[in-house]
C-alpha positions as CSV (number, residue, x, y, z in Angstrom):
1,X,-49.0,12.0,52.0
2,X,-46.2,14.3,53.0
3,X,-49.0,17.2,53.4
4,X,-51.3,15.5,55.4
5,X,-50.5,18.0,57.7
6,X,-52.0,20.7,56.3
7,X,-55.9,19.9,56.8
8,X,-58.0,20.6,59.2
9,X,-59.3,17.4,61.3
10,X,-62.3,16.1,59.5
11,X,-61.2,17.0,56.0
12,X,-60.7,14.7,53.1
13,X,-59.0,15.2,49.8
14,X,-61.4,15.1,46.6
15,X,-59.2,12.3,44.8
16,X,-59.4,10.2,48.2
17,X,-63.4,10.4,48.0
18,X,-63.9,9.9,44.5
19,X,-61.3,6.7,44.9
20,X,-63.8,5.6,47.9
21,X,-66.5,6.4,45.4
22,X,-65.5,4.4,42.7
23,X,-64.6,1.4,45.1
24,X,-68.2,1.8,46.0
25,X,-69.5,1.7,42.3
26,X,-67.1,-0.8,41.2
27,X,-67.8,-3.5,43.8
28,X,-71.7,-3.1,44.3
29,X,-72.1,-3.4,40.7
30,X,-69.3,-5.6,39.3
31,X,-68.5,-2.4,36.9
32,X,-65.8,-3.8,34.4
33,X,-65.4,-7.1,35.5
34,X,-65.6,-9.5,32.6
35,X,-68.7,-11.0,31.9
36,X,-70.8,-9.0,33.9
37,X,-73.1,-6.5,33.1
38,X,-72.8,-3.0,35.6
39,X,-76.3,-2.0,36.6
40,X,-77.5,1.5,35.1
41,X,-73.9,2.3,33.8
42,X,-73.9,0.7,30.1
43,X,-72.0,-1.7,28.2
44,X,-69.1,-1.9,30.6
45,X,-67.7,-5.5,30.5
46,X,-63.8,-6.1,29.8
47,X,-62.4,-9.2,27.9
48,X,-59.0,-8.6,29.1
49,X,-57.2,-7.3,32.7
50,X,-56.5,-4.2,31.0
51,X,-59.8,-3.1,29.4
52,X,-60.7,-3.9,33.3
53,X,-57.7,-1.1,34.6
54,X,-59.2,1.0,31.2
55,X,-62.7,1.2,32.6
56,X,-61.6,1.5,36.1
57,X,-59.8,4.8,35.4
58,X,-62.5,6.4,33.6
59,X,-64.8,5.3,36.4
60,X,-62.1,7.2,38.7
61,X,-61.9,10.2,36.0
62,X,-65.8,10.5,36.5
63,X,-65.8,10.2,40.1
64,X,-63.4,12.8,40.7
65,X,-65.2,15.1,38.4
66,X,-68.2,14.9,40.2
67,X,-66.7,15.5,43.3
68,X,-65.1,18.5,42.1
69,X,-68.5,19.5,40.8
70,X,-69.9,19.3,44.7
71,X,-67.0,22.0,46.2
C-alpha cells in the first residue's frame, strides 16, 4: 500500500482484480465450500477449512494469471 502513490487515478493493480475476481467466482458459485458443488468449475468441494484456503488460492493463482494474460 505504501506505493499507492504511484498510479495514475483510475488504475488498479492485477492482484487487486484477480482478488475481486475470485471473490466473484467464489461466492456466486459456492467454489470450495464443503458440500457444494461449484458450477462449470469441476470437483471442487473441501472436507476440511484447509482444503477450502487450498482451493481458494489456486482459484486466486488462476485469476491472477488471467488477468495478466489481458495486459
Amino acid at each position: 500500500m505504501n506505493d499507492a502513490g504511484s498510479f495514475p487515478v483510475g488504475t488498479r493493480r492485477n492482484e487487486d482484480i484477480a482478488l475481486d475476481m475470485m471473490r466473484f467466482i467464489a461466492m456466486t458459485t459456492g467454489y470450495g465450500k464443503t458440500g457444494s458443488v461449484g458450477a462449470g468449475f469441476g470437483s471442487s468441494v473441501a472436507s476440511k477449512p484447509e482444503d477450502y484456503a487450498t482451493h481458494l488460492l489456486e482459484l486466486y493463482g488462476r485469476c491472477l494469471s488471467a488477468v495478466e494474460r489481458k495486459k
